[in-house]
C-alpha positions in Angstrom: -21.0 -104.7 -143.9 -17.8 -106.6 -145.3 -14.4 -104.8 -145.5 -12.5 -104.8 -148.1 -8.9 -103.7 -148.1 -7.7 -101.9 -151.8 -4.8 -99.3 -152.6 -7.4 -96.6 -153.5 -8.2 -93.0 -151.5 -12.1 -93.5 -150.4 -12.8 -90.6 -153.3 -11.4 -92.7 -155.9 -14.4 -94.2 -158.4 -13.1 -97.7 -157.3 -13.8 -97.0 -153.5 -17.7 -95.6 -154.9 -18.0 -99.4 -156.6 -16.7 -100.7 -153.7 -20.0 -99.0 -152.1 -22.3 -99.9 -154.3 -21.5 -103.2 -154.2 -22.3 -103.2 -150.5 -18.9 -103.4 -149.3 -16.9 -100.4 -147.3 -13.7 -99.6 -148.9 -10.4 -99.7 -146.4 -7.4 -97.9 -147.9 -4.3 -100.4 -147.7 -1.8 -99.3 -149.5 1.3 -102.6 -149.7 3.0 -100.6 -153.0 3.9 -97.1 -153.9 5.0 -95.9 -158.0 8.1 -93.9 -158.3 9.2 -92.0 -161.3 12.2 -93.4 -163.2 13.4 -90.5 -164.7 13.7 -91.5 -167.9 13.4 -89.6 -170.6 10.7 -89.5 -173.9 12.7 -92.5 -175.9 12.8 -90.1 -179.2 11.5 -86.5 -180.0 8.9 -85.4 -181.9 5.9 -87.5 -181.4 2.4 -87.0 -182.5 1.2 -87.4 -179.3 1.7 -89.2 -175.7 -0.3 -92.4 -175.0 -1.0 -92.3 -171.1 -1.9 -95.4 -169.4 -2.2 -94.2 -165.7 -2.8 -91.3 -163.3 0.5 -92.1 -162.0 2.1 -92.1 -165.7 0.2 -88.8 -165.7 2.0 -87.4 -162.8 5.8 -88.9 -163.2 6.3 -89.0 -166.5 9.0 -86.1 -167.9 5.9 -85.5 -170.7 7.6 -83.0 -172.9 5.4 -79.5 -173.5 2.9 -78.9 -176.0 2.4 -82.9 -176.8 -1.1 -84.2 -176.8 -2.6 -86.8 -175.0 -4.0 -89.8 -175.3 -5.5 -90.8 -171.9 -6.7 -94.1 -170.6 -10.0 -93.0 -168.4 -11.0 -90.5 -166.8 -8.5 -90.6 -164.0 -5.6 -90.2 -166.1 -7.3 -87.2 -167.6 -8.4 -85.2 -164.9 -4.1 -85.6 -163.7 -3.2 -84.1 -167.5 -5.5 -81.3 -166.5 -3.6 -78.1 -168.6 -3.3 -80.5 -171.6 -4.8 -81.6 -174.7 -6.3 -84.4 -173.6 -8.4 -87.2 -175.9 -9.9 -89.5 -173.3 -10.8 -93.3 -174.3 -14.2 -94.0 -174.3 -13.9 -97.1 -172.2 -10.9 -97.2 -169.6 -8.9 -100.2 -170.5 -6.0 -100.6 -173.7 -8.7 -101.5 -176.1 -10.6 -98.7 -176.0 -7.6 -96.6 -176.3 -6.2 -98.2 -179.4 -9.6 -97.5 -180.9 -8.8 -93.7 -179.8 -5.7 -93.6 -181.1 -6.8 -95.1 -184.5 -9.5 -92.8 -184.7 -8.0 -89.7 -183.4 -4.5 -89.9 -186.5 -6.5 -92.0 -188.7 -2.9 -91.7 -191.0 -1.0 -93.6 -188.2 2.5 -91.6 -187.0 5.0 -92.1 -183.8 3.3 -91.8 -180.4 5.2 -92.2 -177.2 3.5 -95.1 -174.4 4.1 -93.7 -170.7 3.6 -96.7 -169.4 4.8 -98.7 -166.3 7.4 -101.2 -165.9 5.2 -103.9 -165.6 2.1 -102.5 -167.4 0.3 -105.0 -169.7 1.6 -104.5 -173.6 -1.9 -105.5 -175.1 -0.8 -101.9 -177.0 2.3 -102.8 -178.1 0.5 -106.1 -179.2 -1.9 -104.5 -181.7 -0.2 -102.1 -182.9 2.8 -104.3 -184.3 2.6 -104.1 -187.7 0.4 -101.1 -188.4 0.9 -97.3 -189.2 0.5 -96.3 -185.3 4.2 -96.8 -184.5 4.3 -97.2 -180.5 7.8 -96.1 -178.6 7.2 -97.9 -175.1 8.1 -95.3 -172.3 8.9 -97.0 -168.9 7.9 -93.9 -166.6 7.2 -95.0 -163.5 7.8 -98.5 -161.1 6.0 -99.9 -158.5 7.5 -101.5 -155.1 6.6 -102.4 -152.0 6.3 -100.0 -148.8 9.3 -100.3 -146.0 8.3 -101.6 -143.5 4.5 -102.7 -144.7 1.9 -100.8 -143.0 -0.5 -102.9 -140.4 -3.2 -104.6 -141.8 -6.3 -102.9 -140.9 -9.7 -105.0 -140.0 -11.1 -106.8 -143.1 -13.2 -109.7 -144.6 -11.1 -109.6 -148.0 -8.3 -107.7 -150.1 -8.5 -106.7 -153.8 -4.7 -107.1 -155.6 -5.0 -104.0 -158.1 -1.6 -105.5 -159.9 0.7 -108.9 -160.2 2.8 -107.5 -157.4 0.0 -106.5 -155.3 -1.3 -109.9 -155.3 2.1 -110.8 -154.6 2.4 -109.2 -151.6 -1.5 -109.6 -150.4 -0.9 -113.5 -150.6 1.2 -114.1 -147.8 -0.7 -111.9 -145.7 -4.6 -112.3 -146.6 -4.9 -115.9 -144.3 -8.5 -116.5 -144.5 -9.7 -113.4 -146.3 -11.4 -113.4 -149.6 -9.0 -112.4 -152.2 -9.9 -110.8 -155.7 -8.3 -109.8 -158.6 -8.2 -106.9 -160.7 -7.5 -108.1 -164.6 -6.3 -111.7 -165.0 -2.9 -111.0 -164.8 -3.4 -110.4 -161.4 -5.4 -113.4 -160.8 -2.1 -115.6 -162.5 -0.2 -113.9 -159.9 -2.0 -115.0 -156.9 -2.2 -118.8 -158.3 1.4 -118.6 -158.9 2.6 -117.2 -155.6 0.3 -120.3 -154.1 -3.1 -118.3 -153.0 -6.2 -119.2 -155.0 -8.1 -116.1 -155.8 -12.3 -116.1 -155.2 -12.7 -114.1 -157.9 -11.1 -111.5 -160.6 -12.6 -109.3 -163.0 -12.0 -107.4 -166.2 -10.0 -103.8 -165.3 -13.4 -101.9 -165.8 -15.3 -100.2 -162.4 -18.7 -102.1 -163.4 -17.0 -105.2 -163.5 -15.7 -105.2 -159.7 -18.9 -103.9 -158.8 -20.7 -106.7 -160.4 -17.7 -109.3 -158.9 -18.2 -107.7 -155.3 -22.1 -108.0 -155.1 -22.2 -111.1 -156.4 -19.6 -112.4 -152.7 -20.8 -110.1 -150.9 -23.0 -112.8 -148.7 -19.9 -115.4 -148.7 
């Protein structure tokens, strides 16, 4: 069975598509998030957009707020909270939350990463769902790197992941998570063998489909 190296615990859903894809997940973990102590960019919100489990956990989220929650994962780490959860974990499917959810518009903080994609910000320019970006949390690299374990190919889960899995994948397949990620390995100078859409399914379906390369 093929190895595949991802920064994911072997309990986390993308370690169980990893599976059934025929692959065995191997934890590798390049980056780490840290909180940035900032705090909520202005007071009295309708509600807190959250993007990530690791917004979920860093963010200063102020008490009483509900939440908006991209997937499952980011919900089950608001646990205590009014929670909403999108029906389908990517920024589209939460915009269609949030428009759903205050139907009137109103001011909703985005916990949101320093490097996170702003499709949000994107649609909601111009509309009654006014978005105050929230930079939470930042990802960097580990000092000093752990050892690369035993594996047939790495999957980059962000730009800087890809960054850092470039120089060091040699002859291993590498994939992408969303196509940011992909850009990220084409401009650091390491062709990716495939990327898919942020979406469990999708890597499942991008996994089987090399798993006999």
């Amino acid at each position: 069975m093929k190895r595949l190296g991802l920064a994911r615990a072997l309990d986390d859903a993308l370690c169980q598509a990893v599976r059934e894809a025929g692959w065995e997940p191997v934890p590798w973990f390049l980056t780490a998030m840290t909180a940035t102590g900032a705090e909520p960019p202005a007071a009295g919100a309708d509600a807190v957009i959250v993007l990530s489990p690791a917004a979920a956990r860093l963010a200063l989220l102020p008490p009483g707020v509900p939440c908006l929650a991209q997937g499952e994962a980011t919900a089950r780490a608001l646990a205590g909270r009014e929670v909403r959860v999108s029906a389908t974990p990517r920024a589209e499917g939460l915009f269609d939350l949030l428009r759903a959810a205050y139907p009137q518009g109103g001011s909703f903080l985005l916990a949101r990463a320093e490097r996170s994609r702003e499709h949000l910000e994107q649609a909601a320019a111009g509309t009654p769902w006014r978005l105050l970006p929230w930079i939470t949390h930042r990802e960097g690299p580990i000092e000093p790197p752990p050892a690369m374990p035993e594996l047939d190919g790495v999957l980059a889960l962000s730009p800087l992941q890809a960054e850092l899995l470039g120089p060091r994948s040699g002859h291993l397949l590498r994939f992408a998570w969303g196509q940011r990620t992909q850009r990220a390995f084409l401009q650091a100078g390491y062709p990716d063998d495939g990327w898919c859409e942020p979406d469990a399914s999708a890597l499942r379906r991008l996994l089987a489909s090399r798993s006999n390369l």
